[in-house]
TORKOL-4160 file (C-alpha; in steps of 0.2 Angstrom, whole numbers, padded with zeros to 4 digits, m for minus):
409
<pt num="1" X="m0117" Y="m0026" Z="0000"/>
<pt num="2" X="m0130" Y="m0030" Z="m0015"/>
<pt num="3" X="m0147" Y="m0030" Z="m0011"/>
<pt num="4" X="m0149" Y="m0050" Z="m0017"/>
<pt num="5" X="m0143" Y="m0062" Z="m0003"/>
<pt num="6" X="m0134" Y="m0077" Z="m0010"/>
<pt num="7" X="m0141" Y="m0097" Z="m0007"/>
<pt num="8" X="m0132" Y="m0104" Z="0007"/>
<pt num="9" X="m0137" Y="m0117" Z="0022"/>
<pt num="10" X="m0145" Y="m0115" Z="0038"/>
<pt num="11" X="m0136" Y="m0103" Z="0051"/>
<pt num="12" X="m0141" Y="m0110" Z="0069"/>
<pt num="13" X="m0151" Y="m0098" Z="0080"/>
<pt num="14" X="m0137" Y="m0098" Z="0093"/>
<pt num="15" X="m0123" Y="m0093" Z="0080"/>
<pt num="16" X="m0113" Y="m0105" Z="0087"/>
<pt num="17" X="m0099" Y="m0107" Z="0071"/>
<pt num="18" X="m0091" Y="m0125" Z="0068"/>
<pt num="19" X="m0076" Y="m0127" Z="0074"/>
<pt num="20" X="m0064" Y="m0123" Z="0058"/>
<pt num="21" X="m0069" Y="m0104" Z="0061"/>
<pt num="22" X="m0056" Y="m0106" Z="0078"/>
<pt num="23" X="m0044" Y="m0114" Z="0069"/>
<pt num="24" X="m0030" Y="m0101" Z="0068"/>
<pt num="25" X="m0038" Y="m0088" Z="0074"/>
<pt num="26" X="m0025" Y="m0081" Z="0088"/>
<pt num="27" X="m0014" Y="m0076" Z="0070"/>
<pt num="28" X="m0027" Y="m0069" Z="0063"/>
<pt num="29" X="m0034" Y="m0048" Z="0065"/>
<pt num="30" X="m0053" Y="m0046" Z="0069"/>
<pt num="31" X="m0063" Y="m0033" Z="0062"/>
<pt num="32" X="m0081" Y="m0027" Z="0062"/>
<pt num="33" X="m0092" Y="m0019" Z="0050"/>
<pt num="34" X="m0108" Y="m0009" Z="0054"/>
<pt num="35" X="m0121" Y="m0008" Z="0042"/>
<pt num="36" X="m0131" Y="0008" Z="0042"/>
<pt num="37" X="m0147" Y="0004" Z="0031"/>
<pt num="38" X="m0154" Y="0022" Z="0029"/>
<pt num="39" X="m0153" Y="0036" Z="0016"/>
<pt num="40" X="m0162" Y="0052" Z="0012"/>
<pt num="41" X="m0164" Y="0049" Z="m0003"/>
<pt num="42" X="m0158" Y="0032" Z="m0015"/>
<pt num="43" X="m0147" Y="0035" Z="m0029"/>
<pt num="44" X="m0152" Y="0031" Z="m0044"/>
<pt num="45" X="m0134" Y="0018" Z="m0047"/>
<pt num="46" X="m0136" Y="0009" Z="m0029"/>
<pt num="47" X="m0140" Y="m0007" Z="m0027"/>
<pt num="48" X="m0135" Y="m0006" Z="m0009"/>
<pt num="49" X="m0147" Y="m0015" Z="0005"/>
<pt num="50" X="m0153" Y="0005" Z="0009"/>
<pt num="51" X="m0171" Y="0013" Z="0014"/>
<pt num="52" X="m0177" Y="0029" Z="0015"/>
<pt num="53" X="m0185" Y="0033" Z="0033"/>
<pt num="54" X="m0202" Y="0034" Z="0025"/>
<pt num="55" X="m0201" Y="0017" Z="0020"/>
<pt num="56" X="m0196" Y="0008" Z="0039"/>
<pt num="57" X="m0207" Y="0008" Z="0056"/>
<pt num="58" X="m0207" Y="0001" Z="0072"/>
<pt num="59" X="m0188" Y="m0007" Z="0078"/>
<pt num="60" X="m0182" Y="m0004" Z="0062"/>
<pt num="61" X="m0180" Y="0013" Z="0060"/>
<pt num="62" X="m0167" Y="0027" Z="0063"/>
<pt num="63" X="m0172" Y="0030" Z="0081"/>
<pt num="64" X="m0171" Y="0012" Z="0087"/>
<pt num="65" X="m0158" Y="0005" Z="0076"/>
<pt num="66" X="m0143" Y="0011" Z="0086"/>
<pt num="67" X="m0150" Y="0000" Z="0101"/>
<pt num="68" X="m0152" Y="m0014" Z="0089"/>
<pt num="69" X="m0136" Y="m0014" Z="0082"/>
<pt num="70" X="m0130" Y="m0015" Z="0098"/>
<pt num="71" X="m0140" Y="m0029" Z="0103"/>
<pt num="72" X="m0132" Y="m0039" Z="0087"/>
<pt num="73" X="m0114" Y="m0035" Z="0094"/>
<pt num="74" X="m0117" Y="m0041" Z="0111"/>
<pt num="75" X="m0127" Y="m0058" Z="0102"/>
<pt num="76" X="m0109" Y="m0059" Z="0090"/>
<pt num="77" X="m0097" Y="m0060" Z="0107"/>
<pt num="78" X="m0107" Y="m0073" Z="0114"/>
<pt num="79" X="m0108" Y="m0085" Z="0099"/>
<pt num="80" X="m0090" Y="m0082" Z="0096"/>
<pt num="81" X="m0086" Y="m0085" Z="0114"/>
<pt num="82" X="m0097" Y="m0100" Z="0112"/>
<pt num="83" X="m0089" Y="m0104" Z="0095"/>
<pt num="84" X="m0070" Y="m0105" Z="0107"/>
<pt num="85" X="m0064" Y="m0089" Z="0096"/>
<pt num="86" X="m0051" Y="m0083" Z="0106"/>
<pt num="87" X="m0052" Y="m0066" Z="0114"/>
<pt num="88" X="m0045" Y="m0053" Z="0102"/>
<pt num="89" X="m0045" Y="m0033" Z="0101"/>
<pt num="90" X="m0055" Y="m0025" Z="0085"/>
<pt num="91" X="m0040" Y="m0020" Z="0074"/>
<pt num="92" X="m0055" Y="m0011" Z="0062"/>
<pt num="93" X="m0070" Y="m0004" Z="0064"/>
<pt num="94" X="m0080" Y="0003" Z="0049"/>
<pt num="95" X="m0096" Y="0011" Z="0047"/>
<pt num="96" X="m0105" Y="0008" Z="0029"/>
<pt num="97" X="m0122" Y="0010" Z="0023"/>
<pt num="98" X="m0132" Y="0017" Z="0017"/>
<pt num="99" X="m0128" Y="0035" Z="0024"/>
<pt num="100" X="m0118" Y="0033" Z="0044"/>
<pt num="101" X="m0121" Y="0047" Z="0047"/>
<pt num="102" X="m0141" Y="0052" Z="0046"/>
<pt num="103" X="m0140" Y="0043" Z="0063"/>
<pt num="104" X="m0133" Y="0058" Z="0076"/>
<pt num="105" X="m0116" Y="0057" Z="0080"/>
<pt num="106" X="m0122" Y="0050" Z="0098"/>
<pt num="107" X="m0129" Y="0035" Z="0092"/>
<pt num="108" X="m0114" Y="0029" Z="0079"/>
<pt num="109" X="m0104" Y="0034" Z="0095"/>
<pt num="110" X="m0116" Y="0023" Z="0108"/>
<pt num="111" X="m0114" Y="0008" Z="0096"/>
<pt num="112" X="m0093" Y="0009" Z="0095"/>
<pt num="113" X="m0094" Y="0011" Z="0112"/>
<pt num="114" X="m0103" Y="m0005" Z="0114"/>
<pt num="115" X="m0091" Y="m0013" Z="0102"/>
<pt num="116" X="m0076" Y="m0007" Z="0112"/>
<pt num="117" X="m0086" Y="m0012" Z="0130"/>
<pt num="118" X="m0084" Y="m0032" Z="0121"/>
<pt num="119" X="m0071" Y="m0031" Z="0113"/>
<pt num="120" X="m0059" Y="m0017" Z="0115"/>
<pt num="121" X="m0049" Y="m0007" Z="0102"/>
<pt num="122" X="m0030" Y="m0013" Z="0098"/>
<pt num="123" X="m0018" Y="0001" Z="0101"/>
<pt num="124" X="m0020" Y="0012" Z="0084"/>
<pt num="125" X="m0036" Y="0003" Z="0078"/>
<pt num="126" X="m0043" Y="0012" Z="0063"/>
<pt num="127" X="m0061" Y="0016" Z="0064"/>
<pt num="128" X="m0071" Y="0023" Z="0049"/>
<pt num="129" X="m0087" Y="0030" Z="0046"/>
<pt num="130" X="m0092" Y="0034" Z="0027"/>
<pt num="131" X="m0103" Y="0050" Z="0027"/>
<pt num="132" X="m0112" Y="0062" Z="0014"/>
<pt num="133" X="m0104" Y="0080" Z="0013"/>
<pt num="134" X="m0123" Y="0087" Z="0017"/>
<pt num="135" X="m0126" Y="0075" Z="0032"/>
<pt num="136" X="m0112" Y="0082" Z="0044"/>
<pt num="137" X="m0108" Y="0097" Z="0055"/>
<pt num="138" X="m0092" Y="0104" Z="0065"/>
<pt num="139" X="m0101" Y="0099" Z="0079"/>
<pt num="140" X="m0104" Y="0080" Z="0074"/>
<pt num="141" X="m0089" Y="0077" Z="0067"/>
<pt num="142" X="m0080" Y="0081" Z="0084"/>
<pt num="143" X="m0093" Y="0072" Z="0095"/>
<pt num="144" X="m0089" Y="0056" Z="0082"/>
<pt num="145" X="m0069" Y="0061" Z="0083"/>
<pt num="146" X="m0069" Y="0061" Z="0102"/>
<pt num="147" X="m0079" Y="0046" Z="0103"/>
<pt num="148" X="m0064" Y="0035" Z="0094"/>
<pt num="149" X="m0065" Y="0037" Z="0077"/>
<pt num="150" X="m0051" Y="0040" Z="0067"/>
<pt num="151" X="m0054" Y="0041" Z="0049"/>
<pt num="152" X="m0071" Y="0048" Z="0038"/>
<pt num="153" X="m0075" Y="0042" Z="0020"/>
<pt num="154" X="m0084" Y="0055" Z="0009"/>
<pt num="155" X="m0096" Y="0052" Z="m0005"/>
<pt num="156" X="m0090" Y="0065" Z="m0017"/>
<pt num="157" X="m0093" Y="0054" Z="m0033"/>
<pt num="158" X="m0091" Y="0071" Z="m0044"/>
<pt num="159" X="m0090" Y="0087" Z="m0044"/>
<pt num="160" X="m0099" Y="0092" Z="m0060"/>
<pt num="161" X="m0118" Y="0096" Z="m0056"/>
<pt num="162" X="m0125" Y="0090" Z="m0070"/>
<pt num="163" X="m0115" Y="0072" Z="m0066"/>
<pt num="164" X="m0121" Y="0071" Z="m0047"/>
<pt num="165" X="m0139" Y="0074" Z="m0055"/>
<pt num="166" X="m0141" Y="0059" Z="m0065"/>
<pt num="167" X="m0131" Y="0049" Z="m0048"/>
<pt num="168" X="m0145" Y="0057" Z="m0039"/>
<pt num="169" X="m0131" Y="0065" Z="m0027"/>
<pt num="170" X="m0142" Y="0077" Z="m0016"/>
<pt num="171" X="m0125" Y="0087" Z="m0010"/>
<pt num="172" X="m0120" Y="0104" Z="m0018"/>
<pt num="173" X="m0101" Y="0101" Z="m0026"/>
<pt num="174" X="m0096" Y="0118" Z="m0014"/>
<pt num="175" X="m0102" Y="0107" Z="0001"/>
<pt num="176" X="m0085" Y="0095" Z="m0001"/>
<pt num="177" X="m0071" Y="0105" Z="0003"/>
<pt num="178" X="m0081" Y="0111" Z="0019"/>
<pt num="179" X="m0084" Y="0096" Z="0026"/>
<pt num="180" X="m0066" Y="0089" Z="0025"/>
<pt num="181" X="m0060" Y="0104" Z="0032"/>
<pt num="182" X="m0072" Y="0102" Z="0048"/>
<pt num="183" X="m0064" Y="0085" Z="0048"/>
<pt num="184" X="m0046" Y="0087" Z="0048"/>
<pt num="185" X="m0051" Y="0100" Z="0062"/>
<pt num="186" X="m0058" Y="0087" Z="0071"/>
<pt num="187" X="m0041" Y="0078" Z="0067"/>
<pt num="188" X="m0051" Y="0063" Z="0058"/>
<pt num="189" X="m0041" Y="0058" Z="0043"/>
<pt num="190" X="m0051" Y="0061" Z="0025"/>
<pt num="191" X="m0055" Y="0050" Z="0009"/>
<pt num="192" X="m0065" Y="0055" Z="m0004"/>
<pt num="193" X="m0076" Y="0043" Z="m0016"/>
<pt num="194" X="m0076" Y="0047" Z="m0034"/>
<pt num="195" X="m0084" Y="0038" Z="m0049"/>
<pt num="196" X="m0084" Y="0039" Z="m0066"/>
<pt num="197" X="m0091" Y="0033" Z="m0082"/>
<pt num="198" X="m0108" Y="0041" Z="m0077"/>
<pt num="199" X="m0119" Y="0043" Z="m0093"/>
<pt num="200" X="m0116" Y="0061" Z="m0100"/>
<pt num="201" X="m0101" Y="0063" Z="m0091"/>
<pt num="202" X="m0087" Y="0067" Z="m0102"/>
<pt num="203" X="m0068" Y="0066" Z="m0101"/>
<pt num="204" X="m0067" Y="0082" Z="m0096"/>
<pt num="205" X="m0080" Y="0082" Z="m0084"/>
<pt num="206" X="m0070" Y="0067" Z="m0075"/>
<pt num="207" X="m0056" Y="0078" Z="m0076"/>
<pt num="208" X="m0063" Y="0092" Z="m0068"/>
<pt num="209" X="m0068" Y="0078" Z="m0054"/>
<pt num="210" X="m0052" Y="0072" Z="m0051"/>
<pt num="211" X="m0041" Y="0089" Z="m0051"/>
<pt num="212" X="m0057" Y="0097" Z="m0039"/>
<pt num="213" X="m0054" Y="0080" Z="m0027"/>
<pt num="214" X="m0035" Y="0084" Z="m0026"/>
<pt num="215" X="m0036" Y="0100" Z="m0023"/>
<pt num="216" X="m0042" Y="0096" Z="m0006"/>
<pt num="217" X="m0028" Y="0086" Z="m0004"/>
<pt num="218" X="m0037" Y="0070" Z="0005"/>
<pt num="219" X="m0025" Y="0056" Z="0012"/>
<pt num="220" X="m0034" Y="0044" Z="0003"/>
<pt num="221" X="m0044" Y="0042" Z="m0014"/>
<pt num="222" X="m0056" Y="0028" Z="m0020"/>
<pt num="223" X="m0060" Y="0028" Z="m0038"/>
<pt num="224" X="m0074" Y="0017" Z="m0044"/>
<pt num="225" X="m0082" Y="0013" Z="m0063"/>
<pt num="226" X="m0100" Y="0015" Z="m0061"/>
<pt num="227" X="m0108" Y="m0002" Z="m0064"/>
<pt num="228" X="m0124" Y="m0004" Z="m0068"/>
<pt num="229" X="m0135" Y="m0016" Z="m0059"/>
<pt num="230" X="m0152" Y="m0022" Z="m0062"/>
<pt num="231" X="m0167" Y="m0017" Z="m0055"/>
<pt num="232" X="m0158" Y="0000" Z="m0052"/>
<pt num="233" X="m0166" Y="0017" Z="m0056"/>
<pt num="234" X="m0150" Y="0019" Z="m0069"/>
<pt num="235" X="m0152" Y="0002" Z="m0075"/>
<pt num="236" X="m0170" Y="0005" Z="m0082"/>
<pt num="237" X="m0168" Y="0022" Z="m0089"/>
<pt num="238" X="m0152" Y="0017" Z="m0101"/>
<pt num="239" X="m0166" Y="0002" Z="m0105"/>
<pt num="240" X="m0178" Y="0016" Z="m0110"/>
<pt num="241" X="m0165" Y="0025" Z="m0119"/>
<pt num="242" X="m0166" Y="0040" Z="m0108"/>
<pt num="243" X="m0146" Y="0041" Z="m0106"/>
<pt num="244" X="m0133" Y="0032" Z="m0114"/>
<pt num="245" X="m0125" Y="0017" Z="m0112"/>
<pt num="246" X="m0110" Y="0013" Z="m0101"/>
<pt num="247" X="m0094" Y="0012" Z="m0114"/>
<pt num="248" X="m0079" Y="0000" Z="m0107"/>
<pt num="249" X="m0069" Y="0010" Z="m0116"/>
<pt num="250" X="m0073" Y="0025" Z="m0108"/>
<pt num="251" X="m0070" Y="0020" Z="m0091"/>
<pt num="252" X="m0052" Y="0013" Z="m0095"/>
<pt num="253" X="m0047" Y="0029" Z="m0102"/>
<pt num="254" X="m0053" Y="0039" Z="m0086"/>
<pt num="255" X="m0046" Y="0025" Z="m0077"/>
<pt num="256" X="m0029" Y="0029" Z="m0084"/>
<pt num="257" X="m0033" Y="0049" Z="m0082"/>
<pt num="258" X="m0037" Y="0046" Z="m0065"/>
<pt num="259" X="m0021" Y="0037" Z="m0060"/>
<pt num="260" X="m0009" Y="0049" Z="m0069"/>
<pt num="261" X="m0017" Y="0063" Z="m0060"/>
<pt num="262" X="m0016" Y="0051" Z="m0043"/>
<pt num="263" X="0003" Y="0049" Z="m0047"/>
<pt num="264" X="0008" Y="0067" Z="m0050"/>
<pt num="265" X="0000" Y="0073" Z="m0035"/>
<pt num="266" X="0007" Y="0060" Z="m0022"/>
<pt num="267" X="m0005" Y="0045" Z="m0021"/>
<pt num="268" X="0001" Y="0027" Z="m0023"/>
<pt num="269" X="m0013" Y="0014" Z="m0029"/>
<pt num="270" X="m0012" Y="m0001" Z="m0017"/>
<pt num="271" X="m0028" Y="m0010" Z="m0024"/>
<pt num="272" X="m0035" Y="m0008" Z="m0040"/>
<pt num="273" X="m0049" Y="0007" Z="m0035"/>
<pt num="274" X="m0038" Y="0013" Z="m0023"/>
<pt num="275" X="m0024" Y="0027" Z="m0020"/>
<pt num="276" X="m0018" Y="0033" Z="m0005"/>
<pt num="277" X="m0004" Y="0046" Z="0001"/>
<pt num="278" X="0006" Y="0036" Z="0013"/>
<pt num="279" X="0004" Y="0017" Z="0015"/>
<pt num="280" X="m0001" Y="0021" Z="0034"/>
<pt num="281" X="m0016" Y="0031" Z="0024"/>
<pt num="282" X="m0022" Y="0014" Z="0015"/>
<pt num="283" X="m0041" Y="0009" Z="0022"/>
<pt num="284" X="m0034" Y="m0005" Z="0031"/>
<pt num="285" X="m0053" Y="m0012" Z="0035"/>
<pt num="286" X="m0053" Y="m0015" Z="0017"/>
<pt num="287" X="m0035" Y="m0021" Z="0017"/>
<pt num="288" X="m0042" Y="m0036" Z="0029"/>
<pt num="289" X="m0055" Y="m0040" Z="0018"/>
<pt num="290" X="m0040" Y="m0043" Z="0005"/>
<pt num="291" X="m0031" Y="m0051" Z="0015"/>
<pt num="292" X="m0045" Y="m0063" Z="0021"/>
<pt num="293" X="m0045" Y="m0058" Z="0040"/>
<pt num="294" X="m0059" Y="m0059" Z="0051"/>
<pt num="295" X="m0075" Y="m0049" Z="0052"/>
<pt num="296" X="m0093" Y="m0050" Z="0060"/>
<pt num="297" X="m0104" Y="m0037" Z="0051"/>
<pt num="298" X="m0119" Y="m0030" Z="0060"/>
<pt num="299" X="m0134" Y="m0025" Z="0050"/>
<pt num="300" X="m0149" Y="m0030" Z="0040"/>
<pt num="301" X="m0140" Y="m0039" Z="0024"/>
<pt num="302" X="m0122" Y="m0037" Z="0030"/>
<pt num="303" X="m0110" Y="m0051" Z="0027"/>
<pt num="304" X="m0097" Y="m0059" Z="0040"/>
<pt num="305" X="m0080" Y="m0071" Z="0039"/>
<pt num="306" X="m0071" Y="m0080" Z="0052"/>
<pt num="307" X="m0059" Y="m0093" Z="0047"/>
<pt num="308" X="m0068" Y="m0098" Z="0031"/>
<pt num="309" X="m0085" Y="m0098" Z="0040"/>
<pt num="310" X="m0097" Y="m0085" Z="0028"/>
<pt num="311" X="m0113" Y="m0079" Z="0034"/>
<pt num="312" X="m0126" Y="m0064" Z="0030"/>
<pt num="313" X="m0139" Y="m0058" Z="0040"/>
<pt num="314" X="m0158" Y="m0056" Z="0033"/>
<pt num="315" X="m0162" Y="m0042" Z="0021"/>
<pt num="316" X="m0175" Y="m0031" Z="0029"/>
<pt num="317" X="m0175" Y="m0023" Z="0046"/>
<pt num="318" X="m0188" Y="m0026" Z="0051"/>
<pt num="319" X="m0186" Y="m0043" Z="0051"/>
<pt num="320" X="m0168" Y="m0040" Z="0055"/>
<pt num="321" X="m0176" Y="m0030" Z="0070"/>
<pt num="322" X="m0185" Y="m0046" Z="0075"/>
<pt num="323" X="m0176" Y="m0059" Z="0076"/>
<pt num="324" X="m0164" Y="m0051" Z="0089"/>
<pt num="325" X="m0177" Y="m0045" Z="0100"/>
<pt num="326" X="m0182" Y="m0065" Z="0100"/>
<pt num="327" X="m0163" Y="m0066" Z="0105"/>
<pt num="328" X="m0159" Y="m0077" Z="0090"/>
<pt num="329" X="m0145" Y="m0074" Z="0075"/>
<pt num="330" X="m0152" Y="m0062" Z="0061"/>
<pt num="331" X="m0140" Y="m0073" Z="0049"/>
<pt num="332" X="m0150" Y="m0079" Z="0034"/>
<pt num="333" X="m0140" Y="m0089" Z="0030"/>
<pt num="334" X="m0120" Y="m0097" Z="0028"/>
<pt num="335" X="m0107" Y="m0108" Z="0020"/>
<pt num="336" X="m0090" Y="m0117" Z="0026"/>
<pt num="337" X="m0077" Y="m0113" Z="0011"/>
<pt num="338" X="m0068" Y="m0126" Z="0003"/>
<pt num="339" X="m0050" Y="m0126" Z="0001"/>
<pt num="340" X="m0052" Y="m0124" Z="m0018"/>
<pt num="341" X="m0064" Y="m0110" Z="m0014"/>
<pt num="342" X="m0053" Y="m0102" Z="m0003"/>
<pt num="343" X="m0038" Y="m0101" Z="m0015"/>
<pt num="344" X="m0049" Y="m0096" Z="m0029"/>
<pt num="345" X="m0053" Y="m0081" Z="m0017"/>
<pt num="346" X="m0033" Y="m0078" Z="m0010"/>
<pt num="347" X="m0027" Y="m0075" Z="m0029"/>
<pt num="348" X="m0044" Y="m0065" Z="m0036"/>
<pt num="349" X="m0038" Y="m0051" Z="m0021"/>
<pt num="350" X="m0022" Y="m0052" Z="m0019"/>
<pt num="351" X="m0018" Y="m0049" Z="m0038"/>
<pt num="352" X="m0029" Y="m0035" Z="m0036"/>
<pt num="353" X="m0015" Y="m0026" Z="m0024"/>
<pt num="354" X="0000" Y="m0014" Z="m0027"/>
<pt num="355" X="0010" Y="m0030" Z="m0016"/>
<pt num="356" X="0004" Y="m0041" Z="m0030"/>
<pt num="357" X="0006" Y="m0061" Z="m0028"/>
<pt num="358" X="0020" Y="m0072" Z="m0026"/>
<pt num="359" X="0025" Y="m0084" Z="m0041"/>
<pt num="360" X="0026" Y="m0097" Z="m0030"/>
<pt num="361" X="0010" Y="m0098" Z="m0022"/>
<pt num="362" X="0001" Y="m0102" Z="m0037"/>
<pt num="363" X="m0002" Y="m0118" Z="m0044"/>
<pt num="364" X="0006" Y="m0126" Z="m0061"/>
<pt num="365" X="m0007" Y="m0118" Z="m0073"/>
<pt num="366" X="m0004" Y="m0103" Z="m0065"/>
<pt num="367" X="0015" Y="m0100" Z="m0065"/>
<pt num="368" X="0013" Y="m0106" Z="m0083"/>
<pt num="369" X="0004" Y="m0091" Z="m0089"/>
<pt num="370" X="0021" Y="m0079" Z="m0080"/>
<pt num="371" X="0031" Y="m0078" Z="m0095"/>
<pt num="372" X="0014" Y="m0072" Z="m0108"/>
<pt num="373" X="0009" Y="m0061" Z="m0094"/>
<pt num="374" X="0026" Y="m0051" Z="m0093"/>
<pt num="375" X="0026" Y="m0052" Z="m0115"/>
<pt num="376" X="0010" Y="m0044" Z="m0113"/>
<pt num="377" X="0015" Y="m0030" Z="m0102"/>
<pt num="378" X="0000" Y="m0035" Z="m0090"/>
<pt num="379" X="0013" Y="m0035" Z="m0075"/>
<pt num="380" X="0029" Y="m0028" Z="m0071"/>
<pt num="381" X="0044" Y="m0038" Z="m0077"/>
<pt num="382" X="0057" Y="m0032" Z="m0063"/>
<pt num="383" X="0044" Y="m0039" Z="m0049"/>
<pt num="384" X="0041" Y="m0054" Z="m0058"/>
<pt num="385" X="0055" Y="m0061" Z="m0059"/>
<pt num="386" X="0059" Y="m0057" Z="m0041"/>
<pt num="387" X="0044" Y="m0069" Z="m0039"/>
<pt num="388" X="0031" Y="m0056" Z="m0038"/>
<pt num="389" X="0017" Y="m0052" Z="m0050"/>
<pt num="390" X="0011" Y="m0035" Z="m0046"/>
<pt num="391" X="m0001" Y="m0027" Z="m0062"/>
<pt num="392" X="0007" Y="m0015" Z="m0071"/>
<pt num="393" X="m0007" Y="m0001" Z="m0077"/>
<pt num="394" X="m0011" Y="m0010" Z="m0094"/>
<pt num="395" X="m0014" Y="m0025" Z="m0081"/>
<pt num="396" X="m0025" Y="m0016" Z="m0070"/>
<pt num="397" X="m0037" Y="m0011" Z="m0083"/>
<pt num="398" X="m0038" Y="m0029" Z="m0087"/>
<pt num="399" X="m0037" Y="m0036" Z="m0069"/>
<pt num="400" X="m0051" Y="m0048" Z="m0071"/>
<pt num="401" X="m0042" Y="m0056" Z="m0085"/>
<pt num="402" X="m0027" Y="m0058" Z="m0078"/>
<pt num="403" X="m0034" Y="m0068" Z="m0063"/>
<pt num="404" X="m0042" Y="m0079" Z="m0072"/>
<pt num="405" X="m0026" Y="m0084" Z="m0079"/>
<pt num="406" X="m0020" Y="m0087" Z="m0064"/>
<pt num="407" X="m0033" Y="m0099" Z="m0057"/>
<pt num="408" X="m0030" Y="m0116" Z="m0057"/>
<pt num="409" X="m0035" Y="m0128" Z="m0071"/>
């Protein structure tokens, strides 16, 4: 969720959606997303719509935010009510920020429970909270366990010191493996975060990441390449020459480290950034993104999608705060896709996925490029010619290449 809210039209106080959003819907799965907005401290590579406690007052901060979110949740089964949604249990739940957990247990557990009290959960719905290894406790994680959650995301991003210094990772490497055991001994299922290309970081340093991470053998693994984004604290101290650059190179041969490593030790990539141990471990809140499900996202900044219909809610809390104790949408703003935009958006994720895309759904330009793509060794020939493009590992490291040679002219 960047911090930079795109343009868009007017979103109606009421939230009402126009009436393509219903269109469908009973074949579609329904999610929600909660956007926590605090941290303790903000990492020096986030662009994330975060604030430290210090910096929020009044209805936005920690205390109250639970009973704001809340109030969002019951605003959003009005206006789809309104909007002639049907009635449909929440087959995710995921809890991002930010950091969940700074919020006690009981308040991530009061706002699930008002989710569930609207919309119910579907019989083995999957509901995630990310978390920082310092930022839990036996204790919490069983209150969060009992309450309905299912699955917690750890923000591991390295286990070399002087890597998770320059991230401005505030958690000891030796706090990790302590907080997933207290997990699983909640019975909550594990995924760690990792990333690489940090400035300084070398290839063994990655390596040392990636062997500590399976040794703890999560069910699940997301491995991103450290982007730098403007207006970050990164961002200006690679401007000022203080560390170096990020090298492309670099991060596609720890890519490939990583997924070698992945493979020998039982993880399947499903999407690009992602490996898990069983396809039943696969984040499937994200797998609905891909997929182009529904979802309503509570929280300063946070984005939704119902049938086509895209809206994001204003930036700060404060004024997030506001506009739902005036009893109107905190939505700054929204956009109907196109049919064009749409398609665009179906083959830019699903080529991304280990199921890949079928040869058929693309249009003539598309198809065109199958043959150069297999020569290339950008996807796997065997698939392909079953009428399936799935990336092969060379087409992975150059996934955004490969899509565009799939979109239409």
């Amino acid at each position: 969720m960047p911090s930079i809210l795109p343009l868009g039209d007017p979103a109606p106080a009421d939230g009402v959606l126009p009436g393509q959003a219903a269109d469908g819907a009973s074949s579609r799965l329904f999610s929600l997303y909660v956007h926590i907005p605090f941290c303790a401290v903000r990492c020096g590579y986030c662009d994330f719509n975060t604030y430290t406690a210090t910096e929020l007052g009044g209805g936005a901060s920690q205390d109250a935010y639970a009973q704001t979110a809340a109030s969002e949740i019951a605003f959003a089964a009005r206006a789809m009510a309104a909007s002639g949604l049907p009635e449909r249990k929440l087959d995710t739940v995921f809890f991002g920020g930010g950091t969940p957990t700074l919020l006690p247990a009981g308040d991530l557990a009061a706002v699930l429970h008002t989710a569930v009290e609207h919309w119910g959960l579907a019989e083995g719905a999957e509901v995630t909270t990310e978390a920082n290894p310092d930022s839990v406790s036996p204790a919490s994680l069983r209150q969060l366990a009992d309450a309905g959650f299912t699955r917690v995301s750890f923000g591991m991003q390295s286990a070399v010191p002087h890597v998770l210094k320059v991230l401005d990772r505030t958690h000891q490497p030796s706090r990790v493996p302590q907080a997933i055991e207290w997990a699983r001994e909640a019975g909550l299922k594990v995924s760690v975060d990792l990333i690489y290309g940090t400035p300084g970081e070398s290839e063994g340093d990655w390596e040392t990441s990636v062997r500590t991470a399976l040794s703890y053998q999560p069910d699940h693994i997301s491995a991103y390449a450290l982007i730098i984004e403007e207006g970050t604290k990164l961002a200006a101290q690679i401007r000022r020459g203080e560390v170096q650059a990020i090298d492309d190179d670099d991060h596609a041969a720890k890519y490939a480290l990583a997924d070698g490593l992945f493979a020998d030790a039982g993880l399947g990539w499903y999407e690009v950034s992602n490996w898990s141990r069983t396809p039943e471990d696969a984040c499937r809140h994200n797998l609905n993104y891909w997929h182009g499900q529904d979802w309503w996202g509570i929280g300063p900044g946070a984005h939704s999608h119902v049938g086509g219909v895209r809206w994001w809610n204003v930036k700060h809390p404060t004024a997030y705060a506001g506009r739902l104790a005036q009893g109107v949408s905190p939505a700054a703003g929204r956009e109907t896709l196109d049919a064009p935009t749409r398609e665009l958006e179906r083959i830019m994720l699903q080529t991304r996925l280990s199921e890949g895309i079928l040869v058929d759904s693309l249009g003539p330009s598309g198809r065109r490029e199958v043959a150069q793509l297999i020569a290339q060794e950008l996807v796997d020939p065997a698939q392909a010619f079953r009428g399936r493009l799935v990336l092969t590992l060379k087409g992975r490291l150059l996934a955004d290449a490969v899509v565009r040679r799939l979109l239409p002219d």
